[in-house]
N, C-alpha and C positions, 0 to 999 in steps of 0.2 A: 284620598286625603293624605295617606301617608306616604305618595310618591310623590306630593307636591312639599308634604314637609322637610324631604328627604333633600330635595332640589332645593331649598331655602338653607338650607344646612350646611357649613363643611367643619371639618376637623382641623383642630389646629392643637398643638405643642406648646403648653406655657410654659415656663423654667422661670423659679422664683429661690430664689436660696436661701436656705436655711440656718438660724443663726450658729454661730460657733461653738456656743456651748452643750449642743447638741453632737457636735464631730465625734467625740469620746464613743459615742453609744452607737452611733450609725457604722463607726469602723467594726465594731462588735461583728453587729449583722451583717457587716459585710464579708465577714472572715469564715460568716457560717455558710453563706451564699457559698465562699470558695469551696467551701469543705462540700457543699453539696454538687456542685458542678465535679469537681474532681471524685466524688463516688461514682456521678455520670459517666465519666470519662474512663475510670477504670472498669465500672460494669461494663461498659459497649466493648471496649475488648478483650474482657475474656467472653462476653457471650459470643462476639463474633468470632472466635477461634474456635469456639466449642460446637457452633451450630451455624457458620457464616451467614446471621443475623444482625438488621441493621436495628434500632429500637427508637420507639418515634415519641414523645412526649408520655403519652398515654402510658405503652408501655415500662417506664420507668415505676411508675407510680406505684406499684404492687410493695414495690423492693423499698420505696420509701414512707411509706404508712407507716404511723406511729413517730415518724422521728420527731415530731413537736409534742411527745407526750412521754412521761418518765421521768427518772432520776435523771437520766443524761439528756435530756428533750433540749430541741434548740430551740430560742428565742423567737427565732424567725415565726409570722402566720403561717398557717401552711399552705394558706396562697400560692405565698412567696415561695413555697419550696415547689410547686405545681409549676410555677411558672418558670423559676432556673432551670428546672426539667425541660421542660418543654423551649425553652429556650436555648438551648445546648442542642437537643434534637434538630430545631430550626438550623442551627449554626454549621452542624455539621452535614447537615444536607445542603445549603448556602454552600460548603468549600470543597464539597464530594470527600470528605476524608469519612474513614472508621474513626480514626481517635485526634482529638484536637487538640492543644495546649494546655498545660494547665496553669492554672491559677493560683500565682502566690501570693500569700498573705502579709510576706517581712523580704526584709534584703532590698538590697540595690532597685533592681527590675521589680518592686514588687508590684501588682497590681492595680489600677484604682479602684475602690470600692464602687460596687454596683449592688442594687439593693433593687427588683422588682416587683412588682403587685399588680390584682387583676382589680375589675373593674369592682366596684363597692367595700376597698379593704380600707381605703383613706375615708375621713369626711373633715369640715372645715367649720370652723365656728372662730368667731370674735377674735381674727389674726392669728390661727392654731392652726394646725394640722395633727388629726390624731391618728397613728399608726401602731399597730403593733404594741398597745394598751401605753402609750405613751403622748401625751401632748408635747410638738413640737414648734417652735415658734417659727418665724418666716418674715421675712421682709416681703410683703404682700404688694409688689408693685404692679398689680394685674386688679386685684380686688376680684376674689377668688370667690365669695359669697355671692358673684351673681353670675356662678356655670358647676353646671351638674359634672365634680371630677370622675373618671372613667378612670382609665388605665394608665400606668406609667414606671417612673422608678427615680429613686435616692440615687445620683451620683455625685462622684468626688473629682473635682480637679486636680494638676500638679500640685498647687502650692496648700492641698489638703481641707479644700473648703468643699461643701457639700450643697446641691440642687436638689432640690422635687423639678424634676420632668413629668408634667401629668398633661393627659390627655382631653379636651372638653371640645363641644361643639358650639358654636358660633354661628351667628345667622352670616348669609352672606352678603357682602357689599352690595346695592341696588347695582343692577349691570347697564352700562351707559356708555357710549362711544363720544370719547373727547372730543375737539374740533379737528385734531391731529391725527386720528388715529388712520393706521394703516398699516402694511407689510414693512419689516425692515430685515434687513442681513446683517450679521454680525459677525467681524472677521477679530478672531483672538491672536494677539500680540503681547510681544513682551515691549517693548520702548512704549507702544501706544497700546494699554490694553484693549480696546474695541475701537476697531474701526467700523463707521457704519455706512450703509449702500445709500444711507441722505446725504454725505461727504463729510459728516461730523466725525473727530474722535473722540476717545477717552484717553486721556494719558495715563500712565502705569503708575502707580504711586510706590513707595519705595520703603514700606513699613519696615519691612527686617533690616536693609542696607541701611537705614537714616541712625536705628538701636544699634547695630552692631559693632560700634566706636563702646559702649555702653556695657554691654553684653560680654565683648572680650575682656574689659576689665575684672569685671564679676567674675568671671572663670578664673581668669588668672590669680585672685584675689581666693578661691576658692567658697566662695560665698554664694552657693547654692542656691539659699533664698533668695537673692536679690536678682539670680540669673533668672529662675524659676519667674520674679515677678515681671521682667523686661520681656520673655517668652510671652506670657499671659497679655500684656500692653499690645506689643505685636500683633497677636494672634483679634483681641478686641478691634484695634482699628482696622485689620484688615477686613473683619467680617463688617464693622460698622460702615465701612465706605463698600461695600459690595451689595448690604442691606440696602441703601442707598439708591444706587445705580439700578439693579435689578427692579426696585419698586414701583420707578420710574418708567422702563424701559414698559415693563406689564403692564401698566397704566394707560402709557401711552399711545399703544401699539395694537393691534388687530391680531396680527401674526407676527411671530418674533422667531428668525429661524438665524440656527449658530451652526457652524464648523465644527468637527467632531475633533479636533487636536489631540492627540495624545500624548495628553499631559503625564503619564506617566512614564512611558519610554523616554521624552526629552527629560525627564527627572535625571535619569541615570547619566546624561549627558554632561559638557561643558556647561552648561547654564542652567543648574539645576538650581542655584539659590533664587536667580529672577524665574524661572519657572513654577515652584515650589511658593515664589513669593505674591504671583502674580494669580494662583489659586484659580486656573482655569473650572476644575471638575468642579468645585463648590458654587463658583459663578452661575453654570449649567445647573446645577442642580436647585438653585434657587430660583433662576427663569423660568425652570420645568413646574416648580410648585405654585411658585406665584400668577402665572399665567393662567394654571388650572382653575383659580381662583378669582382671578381676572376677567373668566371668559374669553380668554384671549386663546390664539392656537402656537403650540410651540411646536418645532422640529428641529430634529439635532439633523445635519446635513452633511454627509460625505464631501471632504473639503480638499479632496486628491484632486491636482490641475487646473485649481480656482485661481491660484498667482499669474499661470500663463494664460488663460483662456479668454481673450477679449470679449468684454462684457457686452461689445457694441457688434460685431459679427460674428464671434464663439470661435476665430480665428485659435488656433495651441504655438501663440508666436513670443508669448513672452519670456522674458530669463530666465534659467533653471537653474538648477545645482548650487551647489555651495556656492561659485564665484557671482550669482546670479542673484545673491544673496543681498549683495550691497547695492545692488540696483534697484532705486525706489520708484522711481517711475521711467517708463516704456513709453514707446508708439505703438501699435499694432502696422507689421508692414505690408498689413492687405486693405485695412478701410483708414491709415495713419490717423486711429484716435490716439489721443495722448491720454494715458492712465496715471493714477498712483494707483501704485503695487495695495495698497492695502485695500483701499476703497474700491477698486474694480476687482480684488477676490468676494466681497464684501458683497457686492452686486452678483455672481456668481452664484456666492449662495443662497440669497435672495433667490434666485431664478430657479435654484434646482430646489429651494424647497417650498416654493410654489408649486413645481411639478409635482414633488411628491403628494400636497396637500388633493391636487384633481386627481393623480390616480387612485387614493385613498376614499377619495368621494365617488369617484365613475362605478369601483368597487362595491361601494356602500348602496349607489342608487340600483347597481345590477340586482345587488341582492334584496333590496325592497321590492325591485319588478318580480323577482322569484317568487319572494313571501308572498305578492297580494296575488299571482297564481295559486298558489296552492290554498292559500286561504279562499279562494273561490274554487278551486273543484271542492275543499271542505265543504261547504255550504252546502255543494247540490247534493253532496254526499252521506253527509254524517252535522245534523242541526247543531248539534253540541260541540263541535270543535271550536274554539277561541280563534282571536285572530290575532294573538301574542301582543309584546308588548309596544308594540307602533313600530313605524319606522324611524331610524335615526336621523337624527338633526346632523346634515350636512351643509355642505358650503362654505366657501370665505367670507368673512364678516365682511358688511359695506365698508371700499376702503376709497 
C-alpha cells in the first residue's frame, strides 16, 4: 500500500511571497543564518588544519548547541541552525572545497537573505504562516490549506522582497498518451531556440535585448531600483515563456531527448548576452523535471557531429567550422538529401537518444534475467530469501 501511495505522489516546490511588512524581521534572521554559516566556515578550517578533517552536518552540531538559548541566543529555531549546518556541509562537499565563501550581511555584494527550516517547523492557518513564534502573512496564490507543508526556506530577491519556498506533495497527474505523443529531438539555438526533428521551430525570444534600450537608461540615470526592477521583468518573462514551451513539449511527447550545448563555455564567448538570454541549462532542466512527472522519458544527448552527419544515411558530409557556420542548409553528396542544418541535427539527436534509451533497457532486461536466476537457486536453496523489489519498468512508451 505504501509503494502504491508512493507511486501516486510526487514532490513539488510552491513559492508564494510574503508580504512586505514582514521584510524588516526576515532580514533579521537572515543575518543570523550568515553568522551561523560563517562559524561553519571558520570552524572547518581550523579543524582541517589542526587534524586534516572534513565535518559533515552532524558534526557541527556539538559546537552549536545552545546557541538559541541565553542572553545572546539567536532568534533563529534551532531547526534552522541544524539545517544552515548541514547545508554548508552539503555545499561544501557539492564544490570539493575545505572552506567556502562567506556570507555578507551589509555592502555593495551583500548577500540575499536565506532563511531554512526542516520538515514541521512552519504550519498554516487562515492565510498565515507561522514561523519562528511569529505569524506571517502571505499572498496565498497556491491555497496552501490543502498540502501537508514539509521542508523549505524564506528567500530574498534583488529588489528585497521575500518568498516561502516550501516543499509539499501532490498527487500525480492521471498518466495518458495524447493523440500526438511520440519521440522528438531537440536541437538548441540561438536565432531559433528549438529546432525539432517533426520540422517545427521555436523562435528565440529577445527578452533582455527588447529591455536593454530601458535598462541602459536606468544605469546611466543611476537608479538602482528601477535597473533592479527591468532585471526582475526580464528575468519573469523569460522563465514565463520557457514555463510554457517545456509544459508542452512534456505533455506532448513520449520521449523528449536534447543536445547537451555548453551553454556555459559559449557564455564566455562573442554571444554571451543571446546565449545567457536564450537560457539553454534552465530549459534542460525544466524538461528533465517535468517529463519525470509526465511519465515521459527524457535524455540529454551528446550533440558533437549532429550538424554534419546526414540524418538520412549518417554520411559526416556536412559543413564544419566556423565558415560553415552561415550554411543553413546542405545536400549530403552521398544519398543528395537536402537538409536544414538545424532540423537534420535535430533528427540526429533524436536517433542517438533512442539508442541510448535500448542500451539502457537491453541493460536493465540483462539484469532482471540475472535477478530471476538467483532468485530461483534462492528457492531451492534458502525458503526465506525474498525475491526483491520486482523488475523494472522498461521500454519506450507506445509511440
Amino acid at each position: 500500500m505504501s509503494r502504491c501511495r508512493a507511486q501516486s505522489l510526487s514532490t513539488r516546490v510552491l513559492r508564494v511571497r510574503v508580504k512586505d511588512r514582514h521584510a524588516a524581521w526576515l532580514s533579521g534572521l537572515a543575518r543570523e543564518v550568515n553568522t551561523v554559516w560563517n562559524y561553519c566556515n571558520d570552524l572547518q578550517g581550523r579543524v582541517f588544519e589542526r587534524e586534516r578533517k572534513l565535518l559533515s552536518g552532524f558534526d557541527f552540531w556539538p559546537y552549536l548547541r545552545g546557541s538559541t538559548r541565553g542572553e545572546c541566543a539567536l532568534q533563529l529555531p534551532v531547526q534552522a541552525v541544524q539545517e544552515t549546518a548541514e547545508q554548508y556541509a552539503k555545499s561544501r562537499r557539492q564544490h570539493r572545497k575545505v572552506k567556502l565563501a562567506w556570507r555578507k550581511s551589509g555592502g555593495a555584494r551583500r548577500s540575499l537573505g536565506w532563511v531554512p527550516f526542516k520538515v514541521r517547523t512552519i504550519r498554516y492557518a487562515h492565510g498565515q504562516v507561522y514561523f519562528a513564534g511569529r505569524w506571517l502573512s502571505v499572498w496565498d496564490s497556491w491555497g496552501l490549506q490543502a498540502y501537508e507543508l514539509r521542508a523549505g526556506r524564506f528567500s530574498e530577491d534583488a529588489r528585497g522582497r521575500w518568498y516561502l519556498n516550501v516543499t509539499v506533495e501532490v498527487k500525480r497527474p492521471a498518466q495518458h498518451q495524447p493523440a500526438e505523443a511520440g519521440a522528438i529531438g531537440i536541437d538548441l539555438g540561438l536565432k531559433e531556440l528549438a529546432a525539432m526533428s517533426d520540422g517545427s521551430k521555436v523562435a528565440a525570444e529577445r527578452f533582455y535585448r527588447e529591455l536593454e534600450p530601458a535598462l541602459a537608461v536606468a544605469q546611466r540615470a543611476g537608479n538602482r531600483r528601477r535597473a533592479k526592477a527591468i532585471h526582475a521583468k526580464i528575468a519573469d518573462r523569460r522563465k514565463d515563456f520557457l514555463h510554457k514551451l517545456t509544459t508542452k513539449l512534456a505533455r506532448r511527447h513520449g520521449v523528449v531527448c536534447v543536445g547537451d550545448v555548453n551553454a556555459k563555455a559559449l557564455a564566455r564567448g562573442p554571444h554571451a548576452k543571446s546565449v545567457l538570454d536564450a537560457s539553454w541549462s534552465a530549459m534542460r532542466t525544466m524538461l528533465r523535471y517535468k517529463c519525470a512527472d509526465a511519465g515521459a522519458w527524457f535524455v540529454e544527448v551528446p550533440e558533437a557531429g549532429t550538424s554534419r552527419m546526414c540524418c538520412a544515411c549518417g554520411a559526416m558530409c556536412g559543413p564544419q567550422g566556423v565558415e560553415g557556420l552561415a550554411v543553413r542548409q546542405w545536400s549530403c553528396t552521398v544519398c543528395a538529401t537536402t537538409h536544414d542544418r538545424d532540423i537534420n541535427a535535430a533528427r540526429n539527436i533524436l536517433a542517438r537518444g533512442l539508442a541510448i534509451l535500448e542500451q539502457q533497457f537491453a541493460a536493465a532486461g540483462e539484469a532482471r534475467v540475472d535477478e530471476a536466476a538467483v532468485n530461483e537457486i534462492g528457492r531451492h536453496h534458502a525458503g526465506s530469501v525474498g525475491v526483491g523489489h520486482g523488475p523494472p519498468v522498461v521500454g519506450i512508451p507506445v509511440l
